[in-house]
LUMLUMDREN-2810 file (N, C-alpha, C; in Angstrom, 1 decimal):
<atoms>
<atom><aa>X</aa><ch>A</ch><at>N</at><xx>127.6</xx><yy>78.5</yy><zz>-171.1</zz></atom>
<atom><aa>X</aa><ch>A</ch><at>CA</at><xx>128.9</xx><yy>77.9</yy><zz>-170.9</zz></atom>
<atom><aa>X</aa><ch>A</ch><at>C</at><xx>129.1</xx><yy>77.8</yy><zz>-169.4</zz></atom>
<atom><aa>X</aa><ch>A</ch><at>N</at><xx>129.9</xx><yy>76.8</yy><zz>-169.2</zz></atom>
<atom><aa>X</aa><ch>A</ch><at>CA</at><xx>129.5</xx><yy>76.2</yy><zz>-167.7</zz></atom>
<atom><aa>X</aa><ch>A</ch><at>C</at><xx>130.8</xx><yy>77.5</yy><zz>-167.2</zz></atom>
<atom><aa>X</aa><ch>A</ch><at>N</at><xx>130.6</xx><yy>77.5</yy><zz>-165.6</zz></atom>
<atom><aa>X</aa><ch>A</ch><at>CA</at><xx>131.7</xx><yy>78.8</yy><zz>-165.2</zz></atom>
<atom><aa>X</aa><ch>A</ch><at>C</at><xx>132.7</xx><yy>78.3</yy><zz>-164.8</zz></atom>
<atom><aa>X</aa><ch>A</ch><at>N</at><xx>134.2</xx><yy>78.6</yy><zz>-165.1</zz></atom>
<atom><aa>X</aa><ch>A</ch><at>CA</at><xx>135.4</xx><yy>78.2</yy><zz>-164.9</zz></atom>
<atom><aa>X</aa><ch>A</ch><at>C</at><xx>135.2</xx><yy>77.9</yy><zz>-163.8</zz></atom>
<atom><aa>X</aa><ch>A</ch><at>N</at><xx>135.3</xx><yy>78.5</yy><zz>-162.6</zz></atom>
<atom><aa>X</aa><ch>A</ch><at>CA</at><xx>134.9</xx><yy>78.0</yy><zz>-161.1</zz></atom>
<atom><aa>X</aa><ch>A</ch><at>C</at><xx>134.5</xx><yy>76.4</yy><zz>-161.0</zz></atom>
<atom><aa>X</aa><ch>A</ch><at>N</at><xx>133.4</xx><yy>76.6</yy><zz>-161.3</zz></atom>
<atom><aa>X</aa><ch>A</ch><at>CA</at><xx>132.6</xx><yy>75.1</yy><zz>-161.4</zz></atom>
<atom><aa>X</aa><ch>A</ch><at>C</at><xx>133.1</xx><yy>73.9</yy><zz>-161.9</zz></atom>
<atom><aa>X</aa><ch>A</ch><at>N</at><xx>133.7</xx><yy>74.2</yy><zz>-163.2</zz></atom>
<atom><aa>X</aa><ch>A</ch><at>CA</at><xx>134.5</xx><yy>73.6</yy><zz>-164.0</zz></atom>
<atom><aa>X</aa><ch>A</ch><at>C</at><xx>135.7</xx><yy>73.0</yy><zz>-163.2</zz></atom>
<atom><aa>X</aa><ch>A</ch><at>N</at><xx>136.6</xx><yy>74.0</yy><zz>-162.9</zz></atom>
<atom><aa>X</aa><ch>A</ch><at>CA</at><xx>137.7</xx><yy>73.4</yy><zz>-162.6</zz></atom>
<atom><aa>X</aa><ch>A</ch><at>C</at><xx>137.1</xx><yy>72.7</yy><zz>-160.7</zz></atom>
<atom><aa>X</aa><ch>A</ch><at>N</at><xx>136.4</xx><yy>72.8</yy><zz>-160.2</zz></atom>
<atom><aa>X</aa><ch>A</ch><at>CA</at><xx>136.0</xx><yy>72.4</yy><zz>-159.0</zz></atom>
<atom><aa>X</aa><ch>A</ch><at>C</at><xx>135.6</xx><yy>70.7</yy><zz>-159.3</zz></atom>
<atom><aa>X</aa><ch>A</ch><at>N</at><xx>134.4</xx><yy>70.7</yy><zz>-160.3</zz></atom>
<atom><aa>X</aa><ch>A</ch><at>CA</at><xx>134.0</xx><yy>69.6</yy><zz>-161.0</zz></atom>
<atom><aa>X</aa><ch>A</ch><at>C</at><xx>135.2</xx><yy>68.7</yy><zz>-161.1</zz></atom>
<atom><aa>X</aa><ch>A</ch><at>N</at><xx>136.3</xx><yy>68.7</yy><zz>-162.0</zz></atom>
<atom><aa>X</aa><ch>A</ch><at>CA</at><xx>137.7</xx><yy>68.4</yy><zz>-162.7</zz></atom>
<atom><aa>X</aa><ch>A</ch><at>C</at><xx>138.8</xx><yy>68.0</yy><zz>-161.3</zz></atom>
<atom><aa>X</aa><ch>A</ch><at>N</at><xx>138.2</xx><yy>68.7</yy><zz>-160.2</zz></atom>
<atom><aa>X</aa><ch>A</ch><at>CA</at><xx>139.4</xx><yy>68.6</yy><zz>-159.1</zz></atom>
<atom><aa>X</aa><ch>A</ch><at>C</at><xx>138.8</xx><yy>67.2</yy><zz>-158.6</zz></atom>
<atom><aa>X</aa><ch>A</ch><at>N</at><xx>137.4</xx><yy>67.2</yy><zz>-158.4</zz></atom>
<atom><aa>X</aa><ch>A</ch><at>CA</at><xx>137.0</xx><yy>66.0</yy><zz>-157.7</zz></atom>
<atom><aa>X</aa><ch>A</ch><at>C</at><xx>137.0</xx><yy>64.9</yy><zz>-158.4</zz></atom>
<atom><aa>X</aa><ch>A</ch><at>N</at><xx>137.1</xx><yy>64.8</yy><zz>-160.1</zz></atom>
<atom><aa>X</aa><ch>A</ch><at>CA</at><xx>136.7</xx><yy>63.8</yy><zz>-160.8</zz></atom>
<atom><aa>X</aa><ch>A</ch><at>C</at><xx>138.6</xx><yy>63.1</yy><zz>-161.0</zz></atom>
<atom><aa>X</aa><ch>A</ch><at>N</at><xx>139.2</xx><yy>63.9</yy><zz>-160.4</zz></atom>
<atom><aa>X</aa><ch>A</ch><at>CA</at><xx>140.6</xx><yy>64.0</yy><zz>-160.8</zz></atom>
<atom><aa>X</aa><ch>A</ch><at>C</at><xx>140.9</xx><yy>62.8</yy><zz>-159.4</zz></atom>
<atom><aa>X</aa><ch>A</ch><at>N</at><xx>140.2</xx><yy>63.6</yy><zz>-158.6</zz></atom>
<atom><aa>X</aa><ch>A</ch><at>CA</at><xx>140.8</xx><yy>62.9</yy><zz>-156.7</zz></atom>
<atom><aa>X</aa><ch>A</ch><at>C</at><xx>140.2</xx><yy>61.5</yy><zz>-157.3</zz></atom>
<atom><aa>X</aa><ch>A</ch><at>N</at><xx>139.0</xx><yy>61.4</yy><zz>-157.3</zz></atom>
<atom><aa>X</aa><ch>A</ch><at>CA</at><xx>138.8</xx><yy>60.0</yy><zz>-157.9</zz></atom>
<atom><aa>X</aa><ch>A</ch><at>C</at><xx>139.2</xx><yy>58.8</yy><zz>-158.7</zz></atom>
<atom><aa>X</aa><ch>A</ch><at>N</at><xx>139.4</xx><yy>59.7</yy><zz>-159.8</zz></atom>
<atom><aa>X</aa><ch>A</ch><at>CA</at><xx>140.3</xx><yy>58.7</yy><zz>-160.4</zz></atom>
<atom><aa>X</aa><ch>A</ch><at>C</at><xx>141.6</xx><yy>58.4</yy><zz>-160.4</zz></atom>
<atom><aa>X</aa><ch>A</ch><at>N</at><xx>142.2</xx><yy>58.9</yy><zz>-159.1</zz></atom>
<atom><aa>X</aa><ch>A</ch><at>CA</at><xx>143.2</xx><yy>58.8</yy><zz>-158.4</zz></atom>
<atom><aa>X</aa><ch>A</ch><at>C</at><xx>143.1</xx><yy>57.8</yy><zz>-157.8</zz></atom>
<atom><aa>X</aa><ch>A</ch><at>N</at><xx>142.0</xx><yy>58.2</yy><zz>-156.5</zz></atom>
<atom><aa>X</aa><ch>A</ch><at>CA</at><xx>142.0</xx><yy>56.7</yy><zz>-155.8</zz></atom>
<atom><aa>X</aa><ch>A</ch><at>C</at><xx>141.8</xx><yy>55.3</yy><zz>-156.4</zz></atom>
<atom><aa>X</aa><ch>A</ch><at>N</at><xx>141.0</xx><yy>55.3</yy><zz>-157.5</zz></atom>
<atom><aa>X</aa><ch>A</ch><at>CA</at><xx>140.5</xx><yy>54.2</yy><zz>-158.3</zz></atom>
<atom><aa>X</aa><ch>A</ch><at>C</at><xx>142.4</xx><yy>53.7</yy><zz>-159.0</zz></atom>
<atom><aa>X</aa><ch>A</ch><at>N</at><xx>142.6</xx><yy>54.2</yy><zz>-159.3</zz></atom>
<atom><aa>X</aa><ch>A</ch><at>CA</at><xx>143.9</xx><yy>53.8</yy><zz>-160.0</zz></atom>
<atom><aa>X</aa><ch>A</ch><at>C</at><xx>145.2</xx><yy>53.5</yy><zz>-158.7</zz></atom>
<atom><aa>X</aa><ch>A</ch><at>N</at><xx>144.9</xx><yy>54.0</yy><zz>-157.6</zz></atom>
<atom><aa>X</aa><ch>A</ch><at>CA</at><xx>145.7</xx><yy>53.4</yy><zz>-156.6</zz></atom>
<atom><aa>X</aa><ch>A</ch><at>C</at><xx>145.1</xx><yy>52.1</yy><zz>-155.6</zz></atom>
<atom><aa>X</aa><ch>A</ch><at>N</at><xx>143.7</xx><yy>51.7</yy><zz>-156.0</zz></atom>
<atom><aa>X</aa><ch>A</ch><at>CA</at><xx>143.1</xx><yy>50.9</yy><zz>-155.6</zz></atom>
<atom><aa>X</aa><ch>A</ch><at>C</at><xx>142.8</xx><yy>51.2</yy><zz>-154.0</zz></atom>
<atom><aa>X</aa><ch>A</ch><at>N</at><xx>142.3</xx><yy>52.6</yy><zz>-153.9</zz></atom>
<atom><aa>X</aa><ch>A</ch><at>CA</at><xx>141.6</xx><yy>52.8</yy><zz>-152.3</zz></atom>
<atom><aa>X</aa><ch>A</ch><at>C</at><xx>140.0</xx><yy>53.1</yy><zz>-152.7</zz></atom>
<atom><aa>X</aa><ch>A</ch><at>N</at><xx>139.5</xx><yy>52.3</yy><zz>-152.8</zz></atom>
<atom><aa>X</aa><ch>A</ch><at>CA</at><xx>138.0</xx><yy>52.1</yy><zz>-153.1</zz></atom>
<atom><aa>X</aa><ch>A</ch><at>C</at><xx>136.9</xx><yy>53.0</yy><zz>-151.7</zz></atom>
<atom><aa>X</aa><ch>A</ch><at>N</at><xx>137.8</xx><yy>53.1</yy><zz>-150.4</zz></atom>
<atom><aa>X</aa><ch>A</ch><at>CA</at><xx>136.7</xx><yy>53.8</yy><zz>-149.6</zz></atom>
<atom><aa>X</aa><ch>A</ch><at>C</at><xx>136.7</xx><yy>55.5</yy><zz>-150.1</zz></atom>
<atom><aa>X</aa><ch>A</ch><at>N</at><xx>138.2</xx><yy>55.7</yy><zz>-150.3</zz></atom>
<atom><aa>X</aa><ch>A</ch><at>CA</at><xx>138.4</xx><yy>57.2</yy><zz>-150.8</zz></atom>
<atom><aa>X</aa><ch>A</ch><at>C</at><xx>137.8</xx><yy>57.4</yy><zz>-152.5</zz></atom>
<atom><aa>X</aa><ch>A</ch><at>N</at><xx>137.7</xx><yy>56.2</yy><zz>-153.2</zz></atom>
<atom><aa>X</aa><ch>A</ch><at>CA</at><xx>137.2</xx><yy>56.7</yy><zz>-154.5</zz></atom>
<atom><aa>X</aa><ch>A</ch><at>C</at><xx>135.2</xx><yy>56.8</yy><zz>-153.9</zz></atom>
<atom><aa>X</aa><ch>A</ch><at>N</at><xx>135.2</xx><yy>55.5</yy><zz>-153.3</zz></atom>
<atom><aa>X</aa><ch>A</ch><at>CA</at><xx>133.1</xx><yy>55.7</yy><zz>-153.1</zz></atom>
<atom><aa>X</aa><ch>A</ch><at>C</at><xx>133.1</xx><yy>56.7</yy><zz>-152.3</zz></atom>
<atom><aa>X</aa><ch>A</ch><at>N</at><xx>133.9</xx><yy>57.8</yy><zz>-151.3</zz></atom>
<atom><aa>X</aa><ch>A</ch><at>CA</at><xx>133.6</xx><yy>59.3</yy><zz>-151.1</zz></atom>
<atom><aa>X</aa><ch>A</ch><at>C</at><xx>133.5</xx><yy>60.1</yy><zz>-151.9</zz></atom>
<atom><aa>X</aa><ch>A</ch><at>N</at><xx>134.5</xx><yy>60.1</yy><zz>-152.9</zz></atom>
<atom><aa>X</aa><ch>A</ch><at>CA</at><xx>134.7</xx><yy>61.2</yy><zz>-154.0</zz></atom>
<atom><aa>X</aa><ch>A</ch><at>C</at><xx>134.0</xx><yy>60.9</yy><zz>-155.1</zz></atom>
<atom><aa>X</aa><ch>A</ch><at>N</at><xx>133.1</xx><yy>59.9</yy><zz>-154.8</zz></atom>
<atom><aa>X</aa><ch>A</ch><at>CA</at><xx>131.9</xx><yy>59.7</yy><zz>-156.3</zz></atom>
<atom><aa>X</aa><ch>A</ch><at>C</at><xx>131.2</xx><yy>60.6</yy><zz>-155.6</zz></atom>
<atom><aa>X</aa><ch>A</ch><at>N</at><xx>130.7</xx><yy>60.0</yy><zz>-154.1</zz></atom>
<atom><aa>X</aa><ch>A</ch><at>CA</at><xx>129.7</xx><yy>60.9</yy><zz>-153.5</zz></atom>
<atom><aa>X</aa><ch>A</ch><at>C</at><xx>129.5</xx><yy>62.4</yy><zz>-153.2</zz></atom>
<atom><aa>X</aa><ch>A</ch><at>N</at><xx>130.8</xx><yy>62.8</yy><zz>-153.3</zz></atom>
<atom><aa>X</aa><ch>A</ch><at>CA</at><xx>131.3</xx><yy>64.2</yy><zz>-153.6</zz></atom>
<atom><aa>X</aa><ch>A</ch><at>C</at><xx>130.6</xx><yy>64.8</yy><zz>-154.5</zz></atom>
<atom><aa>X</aa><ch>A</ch><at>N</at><xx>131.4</xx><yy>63.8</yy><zz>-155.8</zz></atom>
<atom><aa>X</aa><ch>A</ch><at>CA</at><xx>131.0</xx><yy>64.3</yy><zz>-156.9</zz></atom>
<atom><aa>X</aa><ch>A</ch><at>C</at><xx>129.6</xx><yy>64.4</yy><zz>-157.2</zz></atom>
<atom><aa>X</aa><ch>A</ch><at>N</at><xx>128.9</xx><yy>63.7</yy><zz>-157.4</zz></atom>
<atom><aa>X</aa><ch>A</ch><at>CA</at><xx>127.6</xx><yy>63.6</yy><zz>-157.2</zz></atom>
<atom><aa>X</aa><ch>A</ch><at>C</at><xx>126.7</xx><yy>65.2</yy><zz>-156.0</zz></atom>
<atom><aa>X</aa><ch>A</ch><at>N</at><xx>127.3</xx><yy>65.4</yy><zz>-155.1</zz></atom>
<atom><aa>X</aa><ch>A</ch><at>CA</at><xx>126.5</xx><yy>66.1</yy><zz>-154.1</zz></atom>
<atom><aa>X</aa><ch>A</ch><at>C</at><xx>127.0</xx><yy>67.2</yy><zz>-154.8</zz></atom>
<atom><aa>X</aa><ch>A</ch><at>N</at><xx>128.7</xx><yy>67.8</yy><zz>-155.4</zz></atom>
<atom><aa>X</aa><ch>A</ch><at>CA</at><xx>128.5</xx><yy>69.1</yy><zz>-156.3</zz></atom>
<atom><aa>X</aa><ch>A</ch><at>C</at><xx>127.6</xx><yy>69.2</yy><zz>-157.5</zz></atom>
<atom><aa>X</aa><ch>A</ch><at>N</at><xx>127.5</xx><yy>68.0</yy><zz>-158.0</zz></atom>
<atom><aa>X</aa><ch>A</ch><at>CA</at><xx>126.9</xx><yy>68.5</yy><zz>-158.9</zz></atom>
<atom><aa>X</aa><ch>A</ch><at>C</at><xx>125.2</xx><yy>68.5</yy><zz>-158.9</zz></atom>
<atom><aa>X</aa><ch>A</ch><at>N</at><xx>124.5</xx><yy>68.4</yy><zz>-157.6</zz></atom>
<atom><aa>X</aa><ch>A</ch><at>CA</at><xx>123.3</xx><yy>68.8</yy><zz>-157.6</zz></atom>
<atom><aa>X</aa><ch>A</ch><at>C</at><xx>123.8</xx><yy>70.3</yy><zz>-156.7</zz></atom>
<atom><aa>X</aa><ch>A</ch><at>N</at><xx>124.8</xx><yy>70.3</yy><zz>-156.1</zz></atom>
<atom><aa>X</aa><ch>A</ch><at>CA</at><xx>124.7</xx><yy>71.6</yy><zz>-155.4</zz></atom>
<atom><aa>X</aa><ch>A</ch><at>C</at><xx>124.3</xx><yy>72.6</yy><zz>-156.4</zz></atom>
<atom><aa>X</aa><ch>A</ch><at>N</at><xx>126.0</xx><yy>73.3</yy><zz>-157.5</zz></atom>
<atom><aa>X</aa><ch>A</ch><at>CA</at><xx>125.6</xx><yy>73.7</yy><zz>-158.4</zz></atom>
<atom><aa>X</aa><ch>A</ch><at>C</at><xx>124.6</xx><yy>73.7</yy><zz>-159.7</zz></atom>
<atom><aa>X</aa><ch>A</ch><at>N</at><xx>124.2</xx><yy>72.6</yy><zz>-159.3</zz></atom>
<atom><aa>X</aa><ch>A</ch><at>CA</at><xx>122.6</xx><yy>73.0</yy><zz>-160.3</zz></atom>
<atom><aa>X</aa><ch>A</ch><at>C</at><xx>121.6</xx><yy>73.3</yy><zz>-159.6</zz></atom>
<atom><aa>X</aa><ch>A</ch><at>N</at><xx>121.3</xx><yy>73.3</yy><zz>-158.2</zz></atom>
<atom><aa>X</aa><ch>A</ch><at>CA</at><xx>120.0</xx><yy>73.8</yy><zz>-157.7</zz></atom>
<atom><aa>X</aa><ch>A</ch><at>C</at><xx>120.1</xx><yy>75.1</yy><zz>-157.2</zz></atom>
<atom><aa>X</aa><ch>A</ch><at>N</at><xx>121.9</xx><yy>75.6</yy><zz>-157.4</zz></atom>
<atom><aa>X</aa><ch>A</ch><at>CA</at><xx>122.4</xx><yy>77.2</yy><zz>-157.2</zz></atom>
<atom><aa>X</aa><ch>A</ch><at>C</at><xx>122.0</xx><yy>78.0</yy><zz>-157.9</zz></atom>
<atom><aa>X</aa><ch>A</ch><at>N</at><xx>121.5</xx><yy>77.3</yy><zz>-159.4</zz></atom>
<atom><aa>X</aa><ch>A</ch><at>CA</at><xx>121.9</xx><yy>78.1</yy><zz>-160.4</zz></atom>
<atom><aa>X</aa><ch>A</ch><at>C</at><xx>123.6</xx><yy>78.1</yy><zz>-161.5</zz></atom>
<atom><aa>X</aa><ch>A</ch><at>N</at><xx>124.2</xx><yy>77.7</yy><zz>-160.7</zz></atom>
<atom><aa>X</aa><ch>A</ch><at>CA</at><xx>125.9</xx><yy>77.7</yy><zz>-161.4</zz></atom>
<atom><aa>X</aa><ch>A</ch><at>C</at><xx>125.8</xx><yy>76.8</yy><zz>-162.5</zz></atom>
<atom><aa>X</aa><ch>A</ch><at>N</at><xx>124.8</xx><yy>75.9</yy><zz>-162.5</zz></atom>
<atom><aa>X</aa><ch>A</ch><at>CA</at><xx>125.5</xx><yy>74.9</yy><zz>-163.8</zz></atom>
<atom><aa>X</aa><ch>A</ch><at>C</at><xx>124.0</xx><yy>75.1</yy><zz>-164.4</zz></atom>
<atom><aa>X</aa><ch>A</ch><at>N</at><xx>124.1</xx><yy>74.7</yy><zz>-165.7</zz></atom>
<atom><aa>X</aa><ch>A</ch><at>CA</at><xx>122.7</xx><yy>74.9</yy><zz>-166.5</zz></atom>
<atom><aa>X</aa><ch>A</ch><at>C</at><xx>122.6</xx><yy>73.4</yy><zz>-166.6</zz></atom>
<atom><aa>X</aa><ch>A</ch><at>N</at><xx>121.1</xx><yy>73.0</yy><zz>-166.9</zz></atom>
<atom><aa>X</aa><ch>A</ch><at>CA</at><xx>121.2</xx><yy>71.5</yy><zz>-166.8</zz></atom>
<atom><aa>X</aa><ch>A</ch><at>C</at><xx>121.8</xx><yy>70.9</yy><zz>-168.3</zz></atom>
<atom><aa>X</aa><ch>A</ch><at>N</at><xx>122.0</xx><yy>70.9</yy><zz>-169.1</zz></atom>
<atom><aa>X</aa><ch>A</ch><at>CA</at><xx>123.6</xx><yy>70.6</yy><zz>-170.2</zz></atom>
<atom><aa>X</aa><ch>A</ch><at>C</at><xx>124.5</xx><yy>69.8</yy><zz>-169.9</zz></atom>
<atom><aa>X</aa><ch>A</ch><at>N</at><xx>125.1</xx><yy>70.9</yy><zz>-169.0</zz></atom>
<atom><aa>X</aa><ch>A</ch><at>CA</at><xx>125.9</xx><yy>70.5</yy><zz>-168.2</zz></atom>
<atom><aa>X</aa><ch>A</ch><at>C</at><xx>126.2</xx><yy>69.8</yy><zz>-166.9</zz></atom>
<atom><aa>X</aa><ch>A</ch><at>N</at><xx>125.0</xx><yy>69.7</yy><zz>-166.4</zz></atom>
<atom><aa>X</aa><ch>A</ch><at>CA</at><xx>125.0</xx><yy>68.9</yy><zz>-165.4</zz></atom>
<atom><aa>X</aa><ch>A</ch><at>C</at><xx>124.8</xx><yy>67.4</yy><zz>-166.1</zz></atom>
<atom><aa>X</aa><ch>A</ch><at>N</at><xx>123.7</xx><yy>67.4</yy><zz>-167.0</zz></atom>
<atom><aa>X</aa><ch>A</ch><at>CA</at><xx>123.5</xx><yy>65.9</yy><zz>-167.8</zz></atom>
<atom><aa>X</aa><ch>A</ch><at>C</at><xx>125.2</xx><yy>65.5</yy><zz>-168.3</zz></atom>
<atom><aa>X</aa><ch>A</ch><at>N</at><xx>126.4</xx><yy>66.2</yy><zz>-169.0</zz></atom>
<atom><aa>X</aa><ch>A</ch><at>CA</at><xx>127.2</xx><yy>65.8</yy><zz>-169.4</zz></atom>
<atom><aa>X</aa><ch>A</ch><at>C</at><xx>128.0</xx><yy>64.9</yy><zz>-168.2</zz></atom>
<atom><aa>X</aa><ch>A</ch><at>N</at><xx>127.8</xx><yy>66.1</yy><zz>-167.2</zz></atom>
<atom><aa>X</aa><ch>A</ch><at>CA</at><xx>128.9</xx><yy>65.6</yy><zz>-166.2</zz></atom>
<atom><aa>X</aa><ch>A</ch><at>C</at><xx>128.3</xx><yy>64.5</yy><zz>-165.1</zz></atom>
<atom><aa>X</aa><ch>A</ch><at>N</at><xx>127.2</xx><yy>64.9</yy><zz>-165.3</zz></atom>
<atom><aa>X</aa><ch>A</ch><at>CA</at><xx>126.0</xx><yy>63.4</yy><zz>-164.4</zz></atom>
<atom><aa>X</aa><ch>A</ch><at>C</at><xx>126.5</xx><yy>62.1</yy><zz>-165.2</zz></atom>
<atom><aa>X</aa><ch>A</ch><at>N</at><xx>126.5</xx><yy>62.2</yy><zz>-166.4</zz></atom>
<atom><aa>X</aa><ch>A</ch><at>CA</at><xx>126.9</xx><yy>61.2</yy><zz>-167.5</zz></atom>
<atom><aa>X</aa><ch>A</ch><at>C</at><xx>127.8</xx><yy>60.6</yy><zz>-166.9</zz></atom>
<atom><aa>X</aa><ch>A</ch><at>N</at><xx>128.7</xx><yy>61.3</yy><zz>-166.8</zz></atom>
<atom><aa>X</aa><ch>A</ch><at>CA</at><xx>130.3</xx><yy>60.7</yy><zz>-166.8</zz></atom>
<atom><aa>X</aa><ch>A</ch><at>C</at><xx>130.5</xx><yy>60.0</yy><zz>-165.2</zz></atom>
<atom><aa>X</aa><ch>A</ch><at>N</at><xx>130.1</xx><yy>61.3</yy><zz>-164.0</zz></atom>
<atom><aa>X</aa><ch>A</ch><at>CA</at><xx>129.8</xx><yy>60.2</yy><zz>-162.8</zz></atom>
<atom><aa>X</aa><ch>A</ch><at>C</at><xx>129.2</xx><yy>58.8</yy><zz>-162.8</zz></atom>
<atom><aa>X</aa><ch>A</ch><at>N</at><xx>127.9</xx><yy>58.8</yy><zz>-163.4</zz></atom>
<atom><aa>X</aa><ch>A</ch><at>CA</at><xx>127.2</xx><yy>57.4</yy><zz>-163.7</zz></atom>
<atom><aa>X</aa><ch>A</ch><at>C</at><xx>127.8</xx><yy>56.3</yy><zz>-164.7</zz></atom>
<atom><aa>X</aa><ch>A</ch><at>N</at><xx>128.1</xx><yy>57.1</yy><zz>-165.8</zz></atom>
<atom><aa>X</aa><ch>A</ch><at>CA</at><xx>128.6</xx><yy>56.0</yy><zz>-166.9</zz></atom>
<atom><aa>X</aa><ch>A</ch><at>C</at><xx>129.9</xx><yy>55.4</yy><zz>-166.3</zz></atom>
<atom><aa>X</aa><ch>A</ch><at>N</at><xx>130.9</xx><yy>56.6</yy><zz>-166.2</zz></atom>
<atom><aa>X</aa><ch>A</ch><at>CA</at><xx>132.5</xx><yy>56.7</yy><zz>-166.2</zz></atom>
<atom><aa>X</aa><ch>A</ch><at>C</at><xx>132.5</xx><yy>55.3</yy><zz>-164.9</zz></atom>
<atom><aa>X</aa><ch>A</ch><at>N</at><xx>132.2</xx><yy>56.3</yy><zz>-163.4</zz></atom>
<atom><aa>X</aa><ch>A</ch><at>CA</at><xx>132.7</xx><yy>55.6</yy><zz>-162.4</zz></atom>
<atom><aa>X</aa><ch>A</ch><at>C</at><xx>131.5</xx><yy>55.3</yy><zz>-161.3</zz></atom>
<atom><aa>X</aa><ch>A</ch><at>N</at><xx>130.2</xx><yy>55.4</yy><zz>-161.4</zz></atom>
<atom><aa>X</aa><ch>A</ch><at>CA</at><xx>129.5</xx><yy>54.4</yy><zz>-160.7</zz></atom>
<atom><aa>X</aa><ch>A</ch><at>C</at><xx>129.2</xx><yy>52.8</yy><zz>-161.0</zz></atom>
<atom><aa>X</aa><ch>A</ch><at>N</at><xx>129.1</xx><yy>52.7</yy><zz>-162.3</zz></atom>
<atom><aa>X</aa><ch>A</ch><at>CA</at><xx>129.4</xx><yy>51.5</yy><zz>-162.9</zz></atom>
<atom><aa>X</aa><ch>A</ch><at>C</at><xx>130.3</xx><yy>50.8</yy><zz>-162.5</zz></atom>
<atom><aa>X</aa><ch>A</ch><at>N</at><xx>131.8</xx><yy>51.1</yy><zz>-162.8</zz></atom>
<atom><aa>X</aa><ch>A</ch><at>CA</at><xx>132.6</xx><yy>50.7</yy><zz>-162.5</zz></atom>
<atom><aa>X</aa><ch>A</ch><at>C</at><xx>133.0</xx><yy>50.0</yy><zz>-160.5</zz></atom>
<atom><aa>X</aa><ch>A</ch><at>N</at><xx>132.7</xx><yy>51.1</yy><zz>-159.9</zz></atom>
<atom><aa>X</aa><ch>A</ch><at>CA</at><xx>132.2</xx><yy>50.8</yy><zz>-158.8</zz></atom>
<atom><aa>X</aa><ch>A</ch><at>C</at><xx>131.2</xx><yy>50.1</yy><zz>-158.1</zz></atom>
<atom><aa>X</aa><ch>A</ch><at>N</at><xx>130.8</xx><yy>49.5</yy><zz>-159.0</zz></atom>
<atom><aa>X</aa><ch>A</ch><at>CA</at><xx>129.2</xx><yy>48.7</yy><zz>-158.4</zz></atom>
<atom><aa>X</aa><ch>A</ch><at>C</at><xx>129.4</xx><yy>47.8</yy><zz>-157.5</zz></atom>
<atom><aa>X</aa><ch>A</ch><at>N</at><xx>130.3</xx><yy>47.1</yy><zz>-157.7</zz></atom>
<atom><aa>X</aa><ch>A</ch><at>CA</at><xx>130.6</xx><yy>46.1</yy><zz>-156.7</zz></atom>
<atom><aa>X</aa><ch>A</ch><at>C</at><xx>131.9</xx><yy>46.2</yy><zz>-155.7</zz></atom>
<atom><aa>X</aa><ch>A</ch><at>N</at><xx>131.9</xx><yy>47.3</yy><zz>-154.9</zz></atom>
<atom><aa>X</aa><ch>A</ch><at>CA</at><xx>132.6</xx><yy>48.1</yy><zz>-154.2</zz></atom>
<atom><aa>X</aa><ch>A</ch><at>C</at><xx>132.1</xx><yy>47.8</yy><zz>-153.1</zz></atom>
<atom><aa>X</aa><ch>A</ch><at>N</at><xx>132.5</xx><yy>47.3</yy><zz>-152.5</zz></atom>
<atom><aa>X</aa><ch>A</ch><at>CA</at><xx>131.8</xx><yy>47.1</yy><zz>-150.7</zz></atom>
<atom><aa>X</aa><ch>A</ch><at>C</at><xx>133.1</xx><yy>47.0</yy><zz>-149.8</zz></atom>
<atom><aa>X</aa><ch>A</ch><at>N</at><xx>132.6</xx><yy>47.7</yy><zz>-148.7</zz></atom>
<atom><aa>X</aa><ch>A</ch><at>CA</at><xx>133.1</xx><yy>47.4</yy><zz>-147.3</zz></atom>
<atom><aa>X</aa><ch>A</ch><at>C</at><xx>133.7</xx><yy>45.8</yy><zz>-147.1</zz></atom>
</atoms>
């Protein structure tokens, strides 16, 4: 089971994001993808996340909001 910690850390950045995506600040959402993305190799090469859970939540970065993002430019 993934650790609360991680969890709610994971949830805080996926939250900032889909914040900025919904207020339409695209430089602050493509940081907080990148965020998200850099915790979740942090916590998996720590040890904190088991890969399960990192594939769930990799999913959801990739599926959810890199896609959507793709054509996101400066």
């Amino acid at each position: 089971m993934l650790k609360r910690s991680v969890r709610i850390e994971l949830e805080s950045v996926i939250n900032e994001l889909q914040v900025n995506l919904e207020n339409n600040y695209k430089d602050l959402a493509q940081d907080a993808l990148k965020e998200l993305h850099a915790t979740l190799e942090e916590n998996l090469a720590t040890g904190k996340m088991k890969e399960k859970d990192y594939n769930k939540y990799k999913k959801i970065a990739d599926d959810d909001y890199s896609a959507k993002m793709a054509n996101y430019h400066h």
